[in-house]
C-alpha positions as CSV (number, residue, x, y, z in Angstrom):
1,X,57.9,-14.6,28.4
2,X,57.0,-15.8,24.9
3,X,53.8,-15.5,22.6
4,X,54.0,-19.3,22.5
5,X,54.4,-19.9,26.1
6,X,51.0,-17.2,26.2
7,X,49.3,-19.4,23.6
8,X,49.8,-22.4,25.7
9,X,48.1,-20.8,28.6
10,X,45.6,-19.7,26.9
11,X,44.4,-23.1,25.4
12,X,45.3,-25.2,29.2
13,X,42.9,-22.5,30.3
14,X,40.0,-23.1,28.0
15,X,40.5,-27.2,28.7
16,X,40.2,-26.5,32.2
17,X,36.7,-23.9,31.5
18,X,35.0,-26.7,29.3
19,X,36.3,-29.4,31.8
20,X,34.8,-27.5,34.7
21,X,31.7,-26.7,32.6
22,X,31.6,-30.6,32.0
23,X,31.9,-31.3,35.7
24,X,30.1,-28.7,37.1
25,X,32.6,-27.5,38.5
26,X,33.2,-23.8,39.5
27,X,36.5,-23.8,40.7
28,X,38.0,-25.3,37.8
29,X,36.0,-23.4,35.4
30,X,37.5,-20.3,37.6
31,X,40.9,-21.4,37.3
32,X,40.9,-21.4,33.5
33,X,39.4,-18.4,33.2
34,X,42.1,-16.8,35.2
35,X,44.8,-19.1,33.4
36,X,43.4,-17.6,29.9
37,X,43.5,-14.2,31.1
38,X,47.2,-14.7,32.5
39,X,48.2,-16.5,29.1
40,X,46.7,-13.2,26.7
41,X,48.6,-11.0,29.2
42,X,51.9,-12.6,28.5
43,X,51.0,-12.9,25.0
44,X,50.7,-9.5,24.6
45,X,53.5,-8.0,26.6
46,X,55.7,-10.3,24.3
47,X,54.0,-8.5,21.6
48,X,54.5,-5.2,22.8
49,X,58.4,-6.0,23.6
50,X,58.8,-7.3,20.1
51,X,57.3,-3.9,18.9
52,X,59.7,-1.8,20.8
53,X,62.6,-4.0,19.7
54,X,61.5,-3.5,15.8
55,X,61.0,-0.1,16.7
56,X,64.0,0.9,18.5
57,X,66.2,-0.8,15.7
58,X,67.3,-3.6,18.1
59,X,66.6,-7.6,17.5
């Protein structure tokens, strides 16, 4: 996992909400909302492991 890769997620996610918004449909606005949410999670356990590495001396 990798903020970047997270990042990514994120913004596929919010193309597929507007796109779904655009089309009226639900599904697809669904979908991205649960892509987003997948791509902060990775973002942020890559910023927690990054933390314990800096913290634990390790890189």
């Amino acid at each position: 996992m990798s903020k970047a890769k997270g990042k990514a997620k994120q913004a596929k996610g919010k193309l597929k909400e507007t796109a779904g918004g655009a089309m009226d449909d639900k599904r697809m606005q669904a979908e991205g909302h649960a892509e987003r949410a997948s791509g902060k999670a990775e973002e942020m356990v890559s910023e927690a492991a990054d933390k314990a590495r800096k913290g634990s001396g390790k890189s």
